[in-house]
C-alpha positions in Angstrom: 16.8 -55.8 110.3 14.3 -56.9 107.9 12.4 -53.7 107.5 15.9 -52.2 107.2 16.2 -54.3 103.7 12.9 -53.4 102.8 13.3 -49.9 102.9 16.4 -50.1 101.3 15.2 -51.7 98.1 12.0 -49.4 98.1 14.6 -46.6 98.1 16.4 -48.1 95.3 13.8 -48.8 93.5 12.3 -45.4 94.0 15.7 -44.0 92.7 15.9 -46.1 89.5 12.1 -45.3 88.8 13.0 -41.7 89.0 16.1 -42.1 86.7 14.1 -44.0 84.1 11.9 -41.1 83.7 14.6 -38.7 83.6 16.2 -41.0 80.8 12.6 -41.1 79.2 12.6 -37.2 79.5 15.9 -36.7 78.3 15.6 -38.9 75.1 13.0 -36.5 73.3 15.1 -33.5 73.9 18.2 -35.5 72.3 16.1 -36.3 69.3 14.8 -32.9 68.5 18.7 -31.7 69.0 19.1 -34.2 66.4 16.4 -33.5 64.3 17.6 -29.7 64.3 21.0 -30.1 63.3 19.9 -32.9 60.3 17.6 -29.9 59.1 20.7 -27.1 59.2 22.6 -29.8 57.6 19.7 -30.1 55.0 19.5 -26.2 54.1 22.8 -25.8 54.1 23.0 -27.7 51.2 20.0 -26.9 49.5 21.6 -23.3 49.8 24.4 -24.4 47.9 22.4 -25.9 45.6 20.2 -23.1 44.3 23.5 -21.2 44.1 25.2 -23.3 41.8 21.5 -23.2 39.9 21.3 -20.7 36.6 18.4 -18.4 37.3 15.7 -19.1 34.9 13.1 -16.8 36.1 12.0 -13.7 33.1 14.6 -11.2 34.3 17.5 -13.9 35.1 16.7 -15.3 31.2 19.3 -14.1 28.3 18.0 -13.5 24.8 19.4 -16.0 21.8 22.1 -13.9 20.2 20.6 -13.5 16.5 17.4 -13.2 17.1 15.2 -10.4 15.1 13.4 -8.3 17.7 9.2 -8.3 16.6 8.0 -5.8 18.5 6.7 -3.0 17.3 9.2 -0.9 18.6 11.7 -3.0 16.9 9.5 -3.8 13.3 10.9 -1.7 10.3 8.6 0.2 8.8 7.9 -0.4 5.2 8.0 2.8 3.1 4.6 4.0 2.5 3.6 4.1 -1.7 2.8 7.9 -2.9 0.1 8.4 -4.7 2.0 9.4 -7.8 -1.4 12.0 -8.6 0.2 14.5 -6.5 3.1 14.3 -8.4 0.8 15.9 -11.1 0.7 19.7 -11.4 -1.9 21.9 -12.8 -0.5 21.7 -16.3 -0.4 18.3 -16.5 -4.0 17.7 -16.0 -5.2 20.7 -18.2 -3.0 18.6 -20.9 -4.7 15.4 -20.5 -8.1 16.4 -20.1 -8.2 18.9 -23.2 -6.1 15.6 -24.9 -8.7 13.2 -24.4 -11.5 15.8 -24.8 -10.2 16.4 -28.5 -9.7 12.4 -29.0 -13.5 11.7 -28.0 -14.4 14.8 -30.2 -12.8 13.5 -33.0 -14.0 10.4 -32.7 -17.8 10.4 -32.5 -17.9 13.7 -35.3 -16.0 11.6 -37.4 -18.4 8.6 -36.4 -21.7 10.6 -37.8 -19.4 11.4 -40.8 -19.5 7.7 -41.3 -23.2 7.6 -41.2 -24.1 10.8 -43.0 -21.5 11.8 -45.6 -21.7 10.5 -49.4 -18.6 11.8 -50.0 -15.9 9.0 -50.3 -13.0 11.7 -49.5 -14.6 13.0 -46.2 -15.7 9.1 -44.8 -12.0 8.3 -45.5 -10.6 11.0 -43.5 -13.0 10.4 -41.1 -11.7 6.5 -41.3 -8.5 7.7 -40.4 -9.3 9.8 -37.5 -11.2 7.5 -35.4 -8.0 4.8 -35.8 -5.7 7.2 -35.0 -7.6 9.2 -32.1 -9.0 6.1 -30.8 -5.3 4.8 -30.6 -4.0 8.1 -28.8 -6.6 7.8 -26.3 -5.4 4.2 -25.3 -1.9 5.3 -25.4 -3.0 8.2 -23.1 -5.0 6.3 -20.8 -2.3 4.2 -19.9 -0.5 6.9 -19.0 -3.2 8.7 -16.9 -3.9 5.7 -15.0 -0.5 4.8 -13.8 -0.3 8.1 -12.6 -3.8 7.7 -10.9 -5.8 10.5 -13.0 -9.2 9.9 -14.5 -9.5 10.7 -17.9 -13.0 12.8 -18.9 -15.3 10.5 -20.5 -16.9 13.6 -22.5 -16.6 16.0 -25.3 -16.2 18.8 -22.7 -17.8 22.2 -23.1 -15.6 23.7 -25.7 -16.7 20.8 -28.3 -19.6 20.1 -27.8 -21.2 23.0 -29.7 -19.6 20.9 -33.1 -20.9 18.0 -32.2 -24.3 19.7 -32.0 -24.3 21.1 -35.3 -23.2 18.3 -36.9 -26.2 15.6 -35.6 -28.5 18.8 -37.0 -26.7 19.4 -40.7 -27.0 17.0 -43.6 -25.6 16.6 -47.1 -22.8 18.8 -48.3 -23.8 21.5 -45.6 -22.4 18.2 -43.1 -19.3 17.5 -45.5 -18.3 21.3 -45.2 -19.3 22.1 -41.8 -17.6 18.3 -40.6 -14.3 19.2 -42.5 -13.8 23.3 -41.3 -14.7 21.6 -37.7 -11.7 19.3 -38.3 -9.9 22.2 -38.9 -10.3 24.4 -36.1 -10.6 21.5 -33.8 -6.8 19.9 -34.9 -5.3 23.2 -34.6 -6.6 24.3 -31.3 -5.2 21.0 -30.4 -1.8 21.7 -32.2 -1.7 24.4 -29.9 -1.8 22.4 -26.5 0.2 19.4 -27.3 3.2 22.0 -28.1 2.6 24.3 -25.1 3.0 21.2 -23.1 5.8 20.4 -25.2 7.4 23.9 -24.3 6.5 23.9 -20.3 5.7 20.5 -19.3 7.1 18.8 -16.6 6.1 15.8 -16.8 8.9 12.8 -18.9 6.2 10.5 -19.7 3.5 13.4 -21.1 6.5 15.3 -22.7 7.5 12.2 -24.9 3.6 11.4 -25.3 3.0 15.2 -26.1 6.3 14.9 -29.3 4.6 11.6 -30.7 1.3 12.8 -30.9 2.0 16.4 -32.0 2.9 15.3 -35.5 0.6 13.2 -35.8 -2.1 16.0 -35.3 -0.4 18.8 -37.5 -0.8 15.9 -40.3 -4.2 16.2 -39.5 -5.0 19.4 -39.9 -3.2 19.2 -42.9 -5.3 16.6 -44.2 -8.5 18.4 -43.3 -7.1 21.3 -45.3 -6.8 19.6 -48.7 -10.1 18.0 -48.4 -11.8 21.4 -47.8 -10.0 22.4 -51.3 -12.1 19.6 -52.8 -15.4 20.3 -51.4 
């Protein structure tokens, strides 16, 4: 009877031993179930999150109404200045070089006049050419250099054979040759200042050209009544 009660309580105790460890096992197994649906639960809502969450990646980002695009592709161009020299045709720079040419001859014959004539009549005239060629050749630079064309700093070729003659003559040979070199020299440039009048293009030569031309045929006039004297 005794080992009857013995075995009974080792069986009992051998049964709740068994059932503690099934407990023990079963408790991990109900804790990751539990951990599993807490971590659905958790992207679930982060889910719903990022949905409700304005994208604010590059491609997801609007552009401010308004704004001026700066890329190059969306920069205006800013119109490109013209040389205004190409505006200038072949005429127009015959004109101006033959006008200054005649100015700078004017002014350094009339400049040994100065220095070499004894005759009051001939230095006056010369007085008067080198003001009024010296202040055509301003007015005509001015003109030449908005329009980006050099001016010849020279006589040129078809003068300088009078200035020549005049550095080698003296005396009344100088008056006489000085004053029939005036002459020729203010008609021949008569003659181009109204040719361009007559076929030039150009608005700002053509009213330089009709304020000048007068001025020259005075000149010449000029240089005619002194010869009478000589």
């Amino acid at each position: 009877m005794l080992y009857q009660k013995k075995l009974m309580k080792k069986f009992v105790g051998s049964f709740l031993g068994v059932a503690s460890v099934s407990i023990l096992i079963g408790l991990p197994g109900m804790a990751q179930a539990h951990y599993l649906q807490q971590s659905s639960s958790n992207s679930f809502s982060k889910s719903i999150i990022a949905q409700n969450t304005p994208d604010t990646t590059p491609s997801g980002t609007m552009s401010t109404p308004g704004t001026t695009d700066t890329t190059p592709s969306g920069t205006m161009s800013t119109p490109s200045t013209t040389n205004s020299n190409s505006s200038l045709n072949a005429l127009d720079k015959e004109f101006m070089t033959k006008a200054a040419q005649s100015d700078t001859t004017e002014i350094q014959t009339s400049q040994l006049a100065l220095k070499k004539s004894k005759d009051q009549a001939v230095k006056d005239f010369a007085q008067q050419m080198i003001q009024a060629h010296t202040n055509s050749t301003q007015e005509l630079t001015q003109i030449a250099s908005a329009k980006g064309f050099t001016l010849p700093k020279g006589v040129g070729s078809e003068n300088k054979p009078l200035l020549t003659k005049l550095q080698q003559t003296n005396g009344k040979s100088f008056d006489r040759a000085y004053m029939q070199g005036q002459l020729q020299a203010h008609t021949k440039t008569l003659a181009e200042y109204q040719k361009y009048i007559k076929q030039g293009q150009d608005s700002d030569l053509q009213a330089f050209a009709k304020k000048i031309a007068p001025v020259v045929a005075e000149h010449k006039q000029m240089a005619q009544k002194t010869i009478a004297k000589l």
